[in-house]
C-alpha positions as CSV (number, residue, x, y, z in Angstrom):
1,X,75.2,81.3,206.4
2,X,72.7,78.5,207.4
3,X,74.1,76.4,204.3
4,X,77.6,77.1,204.9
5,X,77.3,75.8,208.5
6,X,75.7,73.0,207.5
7,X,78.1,72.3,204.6
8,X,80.6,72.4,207.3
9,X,78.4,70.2,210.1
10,X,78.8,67.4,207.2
11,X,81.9,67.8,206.6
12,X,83.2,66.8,210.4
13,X,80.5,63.8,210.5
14,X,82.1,62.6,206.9
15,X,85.5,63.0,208.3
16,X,84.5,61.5,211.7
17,X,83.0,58.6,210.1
18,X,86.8,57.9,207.9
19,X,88.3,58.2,211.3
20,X,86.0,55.7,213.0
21,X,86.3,53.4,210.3
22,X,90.1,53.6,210.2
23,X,90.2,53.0,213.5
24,X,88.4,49.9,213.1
25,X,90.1,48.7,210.0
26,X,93.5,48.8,212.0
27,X,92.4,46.4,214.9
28,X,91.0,43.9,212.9
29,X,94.3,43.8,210.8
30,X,96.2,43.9,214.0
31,X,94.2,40.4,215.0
32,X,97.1,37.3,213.9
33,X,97.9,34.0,215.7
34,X,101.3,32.6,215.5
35,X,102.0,28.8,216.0
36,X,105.0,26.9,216.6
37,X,105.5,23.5,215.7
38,X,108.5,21.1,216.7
39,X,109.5,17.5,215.8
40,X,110.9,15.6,218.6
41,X,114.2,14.0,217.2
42,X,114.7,10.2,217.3
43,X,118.1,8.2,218.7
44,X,118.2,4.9,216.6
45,X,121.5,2.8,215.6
46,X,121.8,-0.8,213.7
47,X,125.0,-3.0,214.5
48,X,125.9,-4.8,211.0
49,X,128.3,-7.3,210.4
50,X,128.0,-6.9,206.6
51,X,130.9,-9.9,206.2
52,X,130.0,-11.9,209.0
53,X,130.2,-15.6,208.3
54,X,129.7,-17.9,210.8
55,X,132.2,-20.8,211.3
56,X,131.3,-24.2,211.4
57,X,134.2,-25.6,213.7
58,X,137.4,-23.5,214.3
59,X,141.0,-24.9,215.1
60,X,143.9,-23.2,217.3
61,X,145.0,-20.0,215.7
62,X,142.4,-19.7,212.4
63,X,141.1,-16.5,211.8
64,X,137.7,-15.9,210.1
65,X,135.7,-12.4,209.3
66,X,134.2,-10.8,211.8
67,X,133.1,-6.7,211.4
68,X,130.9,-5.1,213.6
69,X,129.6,-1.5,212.7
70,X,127.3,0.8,213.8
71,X,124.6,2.8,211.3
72,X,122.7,5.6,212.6
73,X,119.7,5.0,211.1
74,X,117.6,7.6,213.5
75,X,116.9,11.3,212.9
76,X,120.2,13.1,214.9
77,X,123.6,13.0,215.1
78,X,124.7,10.1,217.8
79,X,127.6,9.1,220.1
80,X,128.1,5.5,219.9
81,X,130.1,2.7,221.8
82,X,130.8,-1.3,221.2
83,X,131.3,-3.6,223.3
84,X,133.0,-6.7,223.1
85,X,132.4,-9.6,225.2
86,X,134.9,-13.0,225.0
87,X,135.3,-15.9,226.4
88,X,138.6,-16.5,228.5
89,X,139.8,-19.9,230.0
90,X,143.0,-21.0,232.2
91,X,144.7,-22.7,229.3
92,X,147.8,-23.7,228.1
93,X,149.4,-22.7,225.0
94,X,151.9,-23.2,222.0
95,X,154.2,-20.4,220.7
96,X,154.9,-20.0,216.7
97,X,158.1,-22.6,216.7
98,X,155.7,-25.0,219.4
99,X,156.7,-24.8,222.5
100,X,154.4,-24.6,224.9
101,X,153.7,-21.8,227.7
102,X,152.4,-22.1,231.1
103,X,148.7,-22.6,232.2
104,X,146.7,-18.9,232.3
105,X,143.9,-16.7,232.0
106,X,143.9,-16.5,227.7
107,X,141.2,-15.0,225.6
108,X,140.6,-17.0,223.7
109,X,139.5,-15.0,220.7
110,X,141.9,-12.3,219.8
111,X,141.6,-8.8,217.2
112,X,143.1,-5.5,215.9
113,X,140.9,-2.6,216.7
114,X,140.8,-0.3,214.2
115,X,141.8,3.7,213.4
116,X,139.0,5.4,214.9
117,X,138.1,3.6,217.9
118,X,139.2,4.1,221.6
119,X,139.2,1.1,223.8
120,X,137.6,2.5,227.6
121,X,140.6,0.7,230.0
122,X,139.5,1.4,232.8
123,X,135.8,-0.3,231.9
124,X,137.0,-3.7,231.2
125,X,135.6,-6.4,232.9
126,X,136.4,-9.8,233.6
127,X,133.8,-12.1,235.4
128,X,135.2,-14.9,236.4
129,X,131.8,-17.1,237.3
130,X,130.7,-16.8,233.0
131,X,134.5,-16.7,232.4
132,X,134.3,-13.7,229.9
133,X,135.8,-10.4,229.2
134,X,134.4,-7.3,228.4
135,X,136.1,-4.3,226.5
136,X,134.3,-1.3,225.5
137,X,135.3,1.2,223.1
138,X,134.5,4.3,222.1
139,X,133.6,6.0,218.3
140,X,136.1,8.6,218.8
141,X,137.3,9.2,215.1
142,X,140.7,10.8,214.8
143,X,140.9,11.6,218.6
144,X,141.0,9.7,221.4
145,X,140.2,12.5,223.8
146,X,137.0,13.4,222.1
147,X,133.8,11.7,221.0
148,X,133.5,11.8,216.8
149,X,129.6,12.8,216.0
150,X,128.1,9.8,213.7
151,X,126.2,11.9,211.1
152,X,122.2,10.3,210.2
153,X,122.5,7.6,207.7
154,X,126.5,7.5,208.0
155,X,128.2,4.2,209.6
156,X,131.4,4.1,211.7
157,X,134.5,2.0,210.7
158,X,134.7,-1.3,211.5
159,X,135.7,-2.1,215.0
160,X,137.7,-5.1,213.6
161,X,137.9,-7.6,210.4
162,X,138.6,-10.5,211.7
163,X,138.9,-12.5,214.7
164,X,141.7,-15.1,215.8
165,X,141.2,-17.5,217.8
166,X,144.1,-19.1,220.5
167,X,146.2,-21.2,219.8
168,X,145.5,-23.9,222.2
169,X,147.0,-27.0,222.9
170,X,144.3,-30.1,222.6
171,X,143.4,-32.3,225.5
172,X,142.2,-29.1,228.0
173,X,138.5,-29.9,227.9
174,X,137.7,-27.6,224.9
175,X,137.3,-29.8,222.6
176,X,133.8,-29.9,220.9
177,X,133.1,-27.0,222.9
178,X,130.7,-24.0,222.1
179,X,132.0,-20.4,222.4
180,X,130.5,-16.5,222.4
181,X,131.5,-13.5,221.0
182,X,129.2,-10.9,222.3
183,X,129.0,-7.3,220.3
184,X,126.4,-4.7,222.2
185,X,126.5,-1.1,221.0
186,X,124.9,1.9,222.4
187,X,124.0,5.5,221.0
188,X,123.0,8.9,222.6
189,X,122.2,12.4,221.8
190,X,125.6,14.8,221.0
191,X,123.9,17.7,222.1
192,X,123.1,19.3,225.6
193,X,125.1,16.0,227.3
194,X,125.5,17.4,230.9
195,X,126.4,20.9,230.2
196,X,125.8,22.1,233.8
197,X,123.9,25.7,232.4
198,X,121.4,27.5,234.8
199,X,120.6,29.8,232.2
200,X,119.5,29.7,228.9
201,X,122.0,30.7,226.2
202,X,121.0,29.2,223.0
203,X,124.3,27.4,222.5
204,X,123.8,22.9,221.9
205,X,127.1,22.6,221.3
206,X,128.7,23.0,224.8
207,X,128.2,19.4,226.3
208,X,130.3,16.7,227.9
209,X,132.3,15.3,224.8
210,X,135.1,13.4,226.2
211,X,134.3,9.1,226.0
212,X,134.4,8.6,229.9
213,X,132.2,11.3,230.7
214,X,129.3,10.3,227.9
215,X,129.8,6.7,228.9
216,X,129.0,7.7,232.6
217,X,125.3,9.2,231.4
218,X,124.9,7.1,228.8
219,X,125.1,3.1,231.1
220,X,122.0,5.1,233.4
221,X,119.9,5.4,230.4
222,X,117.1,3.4,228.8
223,X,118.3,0.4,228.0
224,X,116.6,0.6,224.4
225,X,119.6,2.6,223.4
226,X,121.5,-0.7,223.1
227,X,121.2,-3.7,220.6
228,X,123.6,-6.3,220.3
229,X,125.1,-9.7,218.7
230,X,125.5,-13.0,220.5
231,X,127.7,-15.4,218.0
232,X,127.9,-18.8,218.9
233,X,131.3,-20.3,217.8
234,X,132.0,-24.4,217.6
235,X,135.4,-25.3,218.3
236,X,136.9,-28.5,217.4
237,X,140.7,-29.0,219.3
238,X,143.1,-30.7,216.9
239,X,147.0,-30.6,216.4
């Protein structure tokens, strides 16, 4: 009797001491540490004139090449802009057959925008102390409503391939004269742009996406977002 009971006794300390080490075998394996890493994206762009040749002199109506692009070269997808900054001047000038129109405000460098690209009306500005004006335009690919996403390493049409300039008549003090075309562009994020949330709902894509709208956030940003191209042009007035 004394052996069975302490056959038994052993038996509960042998199957207490699997239950105690189970017990501690389960909160050690229980015992992990997650961590989250994230890489904060990068907004970069390059404005390339790949066929850009400047002009020595220029004469009344000559056209030369002139294409400015824009290359995302940063880590995400991008919204980008140009704009164009020309030089105006009360002039008068000849028509094809060579008569002449009456003294006004000209550009004095004229282009075709291209498919793709939405010219901002309603942002144009003409300052009449540098005697420029200033068109901006909008990457808005095959609507002009919307914003088109520029894709990392992808570049956007050209804005233009060539420029024209007037087709002055001599003898109006712009003879030997030195011009600017001015080309800034500017880039931001596509995603989260103003989307007025107060709760979290996992969704990027549900931002402001029409070219006014972007424009408005994007001029009270850093201006690092912007780079740019100042061309001095020599002129040279003959008939």
């Amino acid at each position: 009797m004394k052996k069975k009971s302490l056959a038994l006794l052993m038996a509960v300390v042998m199957l207490f001491g699997v239950t105690v080490g189970g017990t501690i075998a389960w909160l050690i394996a229980e015992s992990e540490e997650v961590t989250n890493t994230f890489t904060v994206g990068k907004i970069s762009i390059d404005l390339q004139e790949p066929e850009w040749v400047p002009p020595t002199e220029i004469v009344p109506q000559q056209e030369f090449k002139k294409d400015p692009q824009i290359k995302n070269d940063g880590l995400n997808d991008a919204f980008v802009f140009l704009k164009v900054t020309v030089p105006y001047d009360n002039v008068v000038t000849a028509n094809e057959d060579g008569s002449k129109n009456d003294a006004k405000d000209t550009e004095l460098f004229t282009y075709d925008v291209k498919e793709g690209w939405t010219e901002l009306v309603s942002k144009q500005v003409k300052d009449s102390n540098a005697k420029t004006i200033t068109h901006l335009y909008a990457y808005t690919g095959g609507q002009p409503s919307t914003m088109e996403s520029l894709a990392v390493n992808a570049s956007t049409p050209k804005l233009f391939d060539y420029v024209r300039f007037a087709n002055i008549v001599e003898d109006q003090q712009i003879e030997a004269a030195t011009l600017n075309i001015v080309v800034d562009a500017f880039a931001i994020q596509t995603t989260n742009l103003n989307d007025g949330k107060t709760t979290f709902d996992g969704d990027n894509s549900d931002g402001t996406v029409t070219p006014m709208e972007v424009w408005s956030i994007l001029e009270k940003q850093s201006p690092s977002l912007e780079v740019s191209a100042n061309e001095e042009i020599h002129t040279d007035i003959k008939k």
